[in-house]
Wavefront OBJ file of the C-alpha trace (Angstrom):
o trace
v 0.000 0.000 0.000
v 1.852 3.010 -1.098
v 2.122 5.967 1.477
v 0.197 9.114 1.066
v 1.649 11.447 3.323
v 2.015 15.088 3.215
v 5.636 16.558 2.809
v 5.709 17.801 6.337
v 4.562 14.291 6.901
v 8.069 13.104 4.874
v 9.996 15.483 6.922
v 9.176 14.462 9.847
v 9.382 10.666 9.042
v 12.856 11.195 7.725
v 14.185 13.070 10.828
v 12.817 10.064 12.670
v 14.862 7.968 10.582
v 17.845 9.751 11.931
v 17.491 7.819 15.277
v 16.313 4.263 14.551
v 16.112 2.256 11.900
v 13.420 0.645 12.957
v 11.149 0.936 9.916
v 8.306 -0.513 11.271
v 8.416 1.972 13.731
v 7.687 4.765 11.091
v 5.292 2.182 9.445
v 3.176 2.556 12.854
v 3.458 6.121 12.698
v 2.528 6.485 9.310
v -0.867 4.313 9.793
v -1.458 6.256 13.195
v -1.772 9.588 11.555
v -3.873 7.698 8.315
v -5.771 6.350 11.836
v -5.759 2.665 10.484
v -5.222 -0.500 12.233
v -2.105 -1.224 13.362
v -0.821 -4.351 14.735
v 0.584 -4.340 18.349
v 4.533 -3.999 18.200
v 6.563 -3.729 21.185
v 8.618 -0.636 20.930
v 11.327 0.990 23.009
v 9.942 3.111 25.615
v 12.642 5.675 24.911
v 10.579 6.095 21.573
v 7.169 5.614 23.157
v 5.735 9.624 23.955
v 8.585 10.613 20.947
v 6.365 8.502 18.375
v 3.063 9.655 19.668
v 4.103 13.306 19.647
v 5.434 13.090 16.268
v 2.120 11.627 15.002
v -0.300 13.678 16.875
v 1.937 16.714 15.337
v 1.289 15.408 11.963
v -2.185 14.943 12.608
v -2.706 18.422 13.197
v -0.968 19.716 10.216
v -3.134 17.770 8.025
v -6.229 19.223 9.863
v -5.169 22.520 9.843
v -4.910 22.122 5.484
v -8.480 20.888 5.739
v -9.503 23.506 8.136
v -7.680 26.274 5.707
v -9.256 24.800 2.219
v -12.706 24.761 3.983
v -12.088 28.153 5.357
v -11.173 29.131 1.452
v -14.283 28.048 0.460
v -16.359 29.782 2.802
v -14.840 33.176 1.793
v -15.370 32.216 -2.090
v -18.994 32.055 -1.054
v -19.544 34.447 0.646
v -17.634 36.818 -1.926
v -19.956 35.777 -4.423
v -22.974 35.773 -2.508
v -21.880 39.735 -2.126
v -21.189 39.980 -5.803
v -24.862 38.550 -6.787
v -26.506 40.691 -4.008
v -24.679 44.044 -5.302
v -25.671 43.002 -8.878
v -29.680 42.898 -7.502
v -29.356 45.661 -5.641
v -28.124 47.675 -9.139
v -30.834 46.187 -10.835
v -33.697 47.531 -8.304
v -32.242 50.654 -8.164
v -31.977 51.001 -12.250
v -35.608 49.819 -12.368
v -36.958 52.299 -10.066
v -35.134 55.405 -11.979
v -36.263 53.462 -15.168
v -40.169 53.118 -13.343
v -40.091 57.021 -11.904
v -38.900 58.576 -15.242
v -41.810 57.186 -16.932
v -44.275 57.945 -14.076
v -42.854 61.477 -13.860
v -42.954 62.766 -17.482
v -46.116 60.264 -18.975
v -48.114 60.405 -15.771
v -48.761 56.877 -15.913
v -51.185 56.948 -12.958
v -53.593 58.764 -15.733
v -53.776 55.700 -17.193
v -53.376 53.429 -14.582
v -55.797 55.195 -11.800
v -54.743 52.337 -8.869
v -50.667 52.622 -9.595
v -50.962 56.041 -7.959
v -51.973 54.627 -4.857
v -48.962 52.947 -3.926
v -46.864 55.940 -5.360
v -44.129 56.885 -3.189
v -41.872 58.969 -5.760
v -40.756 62.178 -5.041
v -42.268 64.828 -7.119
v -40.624 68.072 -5.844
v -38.976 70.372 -3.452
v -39.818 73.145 -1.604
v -36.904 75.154 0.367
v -35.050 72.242 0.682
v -38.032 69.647 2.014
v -38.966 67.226 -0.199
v -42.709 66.637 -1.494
v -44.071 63.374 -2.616
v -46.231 62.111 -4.892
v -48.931 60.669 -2.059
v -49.343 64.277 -0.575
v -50.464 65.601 -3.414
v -52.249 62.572 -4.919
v -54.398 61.896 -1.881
v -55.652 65.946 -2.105
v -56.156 65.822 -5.014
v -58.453 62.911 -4.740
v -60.363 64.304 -1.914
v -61.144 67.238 -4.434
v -62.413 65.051 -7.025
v -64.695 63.258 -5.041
v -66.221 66.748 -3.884
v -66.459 67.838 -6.749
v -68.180 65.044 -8.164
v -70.580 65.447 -4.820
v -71.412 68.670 -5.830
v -72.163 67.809 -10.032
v -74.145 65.188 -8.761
v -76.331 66.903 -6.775
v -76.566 69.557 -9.152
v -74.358 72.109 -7.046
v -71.480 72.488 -9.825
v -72.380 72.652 -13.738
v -68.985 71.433 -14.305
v -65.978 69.260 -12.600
v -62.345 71.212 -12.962
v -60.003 69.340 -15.046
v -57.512 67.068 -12.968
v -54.568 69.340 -13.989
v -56.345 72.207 -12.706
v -57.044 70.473 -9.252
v -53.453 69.055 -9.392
v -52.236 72.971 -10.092
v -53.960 74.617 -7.156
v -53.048 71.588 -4.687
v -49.649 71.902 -5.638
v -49.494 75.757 -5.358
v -51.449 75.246 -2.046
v -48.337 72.762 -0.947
v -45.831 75.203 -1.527
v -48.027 77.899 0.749
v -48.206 75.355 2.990
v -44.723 74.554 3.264
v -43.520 78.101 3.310
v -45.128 79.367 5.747
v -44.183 76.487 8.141
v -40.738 76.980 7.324
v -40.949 80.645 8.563
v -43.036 79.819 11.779
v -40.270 77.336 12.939
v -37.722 80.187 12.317
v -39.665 82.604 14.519
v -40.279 79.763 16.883
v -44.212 80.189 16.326
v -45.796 76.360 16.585
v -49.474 75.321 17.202
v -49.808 73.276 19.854
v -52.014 70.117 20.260
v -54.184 71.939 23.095
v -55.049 74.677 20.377
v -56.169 72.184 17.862
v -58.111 70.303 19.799
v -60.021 73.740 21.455
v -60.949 74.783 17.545
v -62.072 71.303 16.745
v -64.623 71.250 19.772
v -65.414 74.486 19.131
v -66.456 73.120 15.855
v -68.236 70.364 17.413
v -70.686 72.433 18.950
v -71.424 74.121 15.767
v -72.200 70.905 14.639
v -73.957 69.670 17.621
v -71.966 66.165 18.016
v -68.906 64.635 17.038
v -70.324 61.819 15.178
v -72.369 64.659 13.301
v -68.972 66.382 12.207
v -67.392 63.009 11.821
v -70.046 62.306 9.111
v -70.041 65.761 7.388
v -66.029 65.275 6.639
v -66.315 61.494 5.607
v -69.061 62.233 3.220
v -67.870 65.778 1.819
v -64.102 64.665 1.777
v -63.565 61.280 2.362
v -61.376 62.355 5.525
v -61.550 60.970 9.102
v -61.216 63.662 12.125
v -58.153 62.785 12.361
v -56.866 64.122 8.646
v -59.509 67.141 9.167
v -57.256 68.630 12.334
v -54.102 67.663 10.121
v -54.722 69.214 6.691
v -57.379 72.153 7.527
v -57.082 72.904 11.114
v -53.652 73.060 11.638
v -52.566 74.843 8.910
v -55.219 77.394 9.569
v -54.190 78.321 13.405
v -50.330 78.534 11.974
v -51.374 81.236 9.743
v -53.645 82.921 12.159
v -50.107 82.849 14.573
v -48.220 84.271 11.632
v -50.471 87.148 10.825
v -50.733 88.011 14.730
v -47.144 87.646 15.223
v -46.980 90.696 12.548
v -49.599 92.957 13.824
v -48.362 92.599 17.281
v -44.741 94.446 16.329
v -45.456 98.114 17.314
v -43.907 99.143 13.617
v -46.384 97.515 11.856
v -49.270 99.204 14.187
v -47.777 102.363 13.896
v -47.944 101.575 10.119
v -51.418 100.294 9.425
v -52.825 103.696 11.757
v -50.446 106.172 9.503
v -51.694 104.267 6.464
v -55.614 104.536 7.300
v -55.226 108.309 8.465
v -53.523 108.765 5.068
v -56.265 107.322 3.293
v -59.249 109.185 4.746
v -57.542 112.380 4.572
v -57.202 111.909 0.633
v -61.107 110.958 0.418
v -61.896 114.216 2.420
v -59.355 116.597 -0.044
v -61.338 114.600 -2.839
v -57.659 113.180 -4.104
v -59.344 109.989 -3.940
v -62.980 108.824 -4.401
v -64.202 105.853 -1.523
v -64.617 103.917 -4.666
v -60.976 104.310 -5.558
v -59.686 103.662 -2.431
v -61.446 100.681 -2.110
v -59.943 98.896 -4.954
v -56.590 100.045 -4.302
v -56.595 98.867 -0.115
v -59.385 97.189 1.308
v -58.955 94.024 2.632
v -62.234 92.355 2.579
v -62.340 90.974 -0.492
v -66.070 89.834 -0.427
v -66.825 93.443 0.193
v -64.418 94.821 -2.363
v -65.654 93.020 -5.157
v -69.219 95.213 -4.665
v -67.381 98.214 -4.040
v -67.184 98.198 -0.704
v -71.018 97.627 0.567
v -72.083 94.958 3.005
v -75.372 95.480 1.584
v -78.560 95.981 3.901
v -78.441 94.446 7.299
v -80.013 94.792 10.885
v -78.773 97.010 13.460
v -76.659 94.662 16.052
v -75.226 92.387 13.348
v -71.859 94.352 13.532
v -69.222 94.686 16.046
v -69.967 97.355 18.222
v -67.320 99.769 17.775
v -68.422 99.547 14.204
v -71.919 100.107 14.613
v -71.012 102.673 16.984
v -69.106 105.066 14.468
v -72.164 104.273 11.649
v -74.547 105.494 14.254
v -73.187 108.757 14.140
v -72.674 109.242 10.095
v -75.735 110.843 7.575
v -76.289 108.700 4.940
v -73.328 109.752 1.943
v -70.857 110.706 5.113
v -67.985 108.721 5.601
v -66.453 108.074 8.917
v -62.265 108.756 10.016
v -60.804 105.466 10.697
v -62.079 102.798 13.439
v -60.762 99.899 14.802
v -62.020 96.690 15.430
v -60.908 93.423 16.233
v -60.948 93.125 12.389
v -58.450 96.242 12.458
v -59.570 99.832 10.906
v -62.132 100.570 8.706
v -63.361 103.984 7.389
v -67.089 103.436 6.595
v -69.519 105.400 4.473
v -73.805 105.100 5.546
v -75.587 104.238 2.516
v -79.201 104.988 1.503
v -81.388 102.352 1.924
v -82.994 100.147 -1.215
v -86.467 102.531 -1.988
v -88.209 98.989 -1.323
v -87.285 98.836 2.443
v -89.365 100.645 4.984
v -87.842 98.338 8.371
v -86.059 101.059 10.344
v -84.302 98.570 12.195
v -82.148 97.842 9.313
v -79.092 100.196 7.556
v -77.091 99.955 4.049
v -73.714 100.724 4.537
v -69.789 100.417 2.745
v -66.338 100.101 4.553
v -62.583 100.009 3.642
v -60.749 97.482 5.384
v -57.298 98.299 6.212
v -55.295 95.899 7.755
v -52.213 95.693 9.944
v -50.595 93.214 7.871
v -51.149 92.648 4.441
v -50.373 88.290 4.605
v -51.539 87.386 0.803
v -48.625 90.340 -0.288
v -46.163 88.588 2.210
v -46.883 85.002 1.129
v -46.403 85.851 -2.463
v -42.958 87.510 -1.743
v -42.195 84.942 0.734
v -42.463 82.200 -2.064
v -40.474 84.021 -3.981
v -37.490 83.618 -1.695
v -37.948 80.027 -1.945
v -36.158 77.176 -3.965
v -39.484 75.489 -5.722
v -38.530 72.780 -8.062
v -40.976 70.478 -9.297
v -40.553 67.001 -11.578
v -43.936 66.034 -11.822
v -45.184 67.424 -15.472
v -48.849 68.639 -14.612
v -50.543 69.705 -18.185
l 1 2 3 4 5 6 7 8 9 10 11 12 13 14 15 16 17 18 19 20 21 22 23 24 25 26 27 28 29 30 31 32 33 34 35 36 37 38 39 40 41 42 43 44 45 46 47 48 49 50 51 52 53 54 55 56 57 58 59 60 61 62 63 64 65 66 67 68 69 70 71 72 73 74 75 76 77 78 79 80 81 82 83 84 85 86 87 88 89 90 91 92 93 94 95 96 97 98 99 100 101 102 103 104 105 106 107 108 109 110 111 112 113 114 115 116 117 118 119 120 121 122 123 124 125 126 127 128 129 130 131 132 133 134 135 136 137 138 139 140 141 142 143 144 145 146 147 148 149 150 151 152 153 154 155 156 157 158 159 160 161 162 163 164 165 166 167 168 169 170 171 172 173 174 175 176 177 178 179 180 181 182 183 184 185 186 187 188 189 190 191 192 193 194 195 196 197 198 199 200 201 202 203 204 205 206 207 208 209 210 211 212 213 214 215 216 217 218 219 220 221 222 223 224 225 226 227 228 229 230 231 232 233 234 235 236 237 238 239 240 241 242 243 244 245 246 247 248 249 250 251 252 253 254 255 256 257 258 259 260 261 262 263 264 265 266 267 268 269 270 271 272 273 274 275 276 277 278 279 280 281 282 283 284 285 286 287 288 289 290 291 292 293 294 295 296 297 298 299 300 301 302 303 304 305 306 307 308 309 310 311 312 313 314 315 316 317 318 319 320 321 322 323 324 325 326 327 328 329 330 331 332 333 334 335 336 337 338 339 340 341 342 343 344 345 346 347 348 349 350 351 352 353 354 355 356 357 358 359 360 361 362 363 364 365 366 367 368 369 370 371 372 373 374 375 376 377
């Protein structure tokens, strides 16, 4: 049976050799490292642990080959493993830019209504935060289903295009986002007690919660939840941003200089009411008429309103008054020929306030990085 052995295993054997010549001896040792059966030879005892150190050294050298190839292998694996996993990962990734260009420029989820649900590109920024597809998808959707509501039951002649509704959402993102931005830089934040105070406030409008619950599921497929989120919270945080302006004393002193100004020019007839009214009034319902709130009944205004009307002719118009609306300069107006109730009055008003926020926004948004990917028609 021809030997096998390793070359350490030869080395070792030979140096052995050195001192006996015993060749069975190295016979034995050869079979004890190959662990076979050996017959029982008497040896000298000087060679006895010598013999069985020799072999057990061997024995270990051949392990520790078997232990290193195995160890080999495991790495080879594992390198490959990390090879094939990179190569996925590179795959996904390419698919996804592949998947988002196509969503982004052909709007796919025209096509495909349900793909848009499970959206989760990006579609924007907006000073530096990033907007995604499902914020404005799922407003937009709301809108629809209102709108439909309303040409259903006869409401609306006519439901906006989708690019429209995607348009104004979008627009009404970036508002959103901007004025946020400056409320955490002036460290002005609506707080959860707030929110909740306007929504029961609401509640009682309403009479119950279930009632309100109801009136925003069916109107805008929201829960109470989404309600506080998308419309009540955004409204208090502009409500803090406008009074955060009209409480700084420079814009006061401002707003009173600027109404003084204005009813002095009416008076020196180098401006009519009319005129005036387009160029500053705030109250855009009332602007749109003119200036007149129409007929009404004495004790619909505020006081301090009412108060300065009281003492006007009809055709005078009154110096500035403020109210917790800010200042108005109001002109009595006759009543229609058709109404003889005494309790009622006609009058106009120009509403000038403190701080003009639709003028800020728009220059505010013009500070503002806005980029957007998503092609809207």
């Amino acid at each position: 049976m021809t030997s096998k052995t390793t070359p350490n295993s030869k080395k070792i054997l030979q140096e052995l050799n050195q001192y006996t010549e015993q060749k069975e001896t190295s016979h034995d040792i050869e079979r004890f490292v190959k662990e076979e059966p050996i017959k029982k030879v008497v040896k000298p005892k000087f060679w006895d642990g010598k013999i069985k150190k020799l072999a057990e050294t061997i024995k270990s050298a051949t392990t520790d080959k078997t232990n290193d190839k195995s160890t080999s292998n495991a790495t080879k694996h594992k390198i490959h493993y990390t090879k094939y996993l990179t190569y996925a990962l590179v795959i996904v990734v390419l698919l996804f830019i592949v998947y988002s260009c196509l969503f982004l420029l052909f709007r796919i989820d025209r096509q495909y209504p349900k793909s848009s649900q499970f959206n989760v590109l990006p579609i924007g920024l907006v000073d530096g935060e990033m907007v995604w597809f499902n914020d404005l998808n799922q407003d937009v959707r709301t809108l629809l289903a209102f709108y439909q509501k309303n040409y259903d039951n006869g409401t609306l002649t006519q439901i906006p295009p989708q690019a429209e509704i995607e348009k104004a959402v979008w627009e009404r993102i970036v508002s959103e986002i901007t004025i946020k931005h400056f409320a955490q830089h002036n460290n002005i934040a609506v707080t959860p007690v707030e929110i909740t105070n306007e929504v029961e406030n609401i509640i009682r409008e309403f009479g119950s919660r279930g009632e309100l619950e109801n009136f925003i599921k069916k109107n805008y497929i929201w829960n109470l939840n989404q309600f506080e989120k998308k419309i009540i919270a955004p409204y208090l945080l502009r409500n803090k941003v406008i009074l955060w302006f009209e409480q700084k004393e420079s814009v006061k002193t401002s707003v009173t200089q600027l109404a003084e100004q204005i009813y002095q020019d009416i008076i020196a007839n180098k401006i009519t009411f009319s005129e005036a009214n387009d160029k500053y009034s705030k109250d855009s319902a009332a602007k749109s008429r003119g200036g007149s709130l129409g007929t009404f009944t004495w004790g619909t205004m505020v006081p301090e309103f009412e108060q300065a009307l009281k003492q006007l002719k009809v055709g005078e118009i009154s110096k500035p008054v403020q109210t917790e609306f800010d200042w108005h300069i109001i002109r009595r107006d006759p009543l229609p020929a058709e109404e003889t109730d005494t309790t009622k009055v006609a009058a106009s008003h120009i509403l000038i306030t403190a701080f003009d926020f639709d003028e800020w926004l728009k220059t505010e948004r013009g500070k503002n990085n806005v980029v957007l990917w998503l092609r809207i028609p």
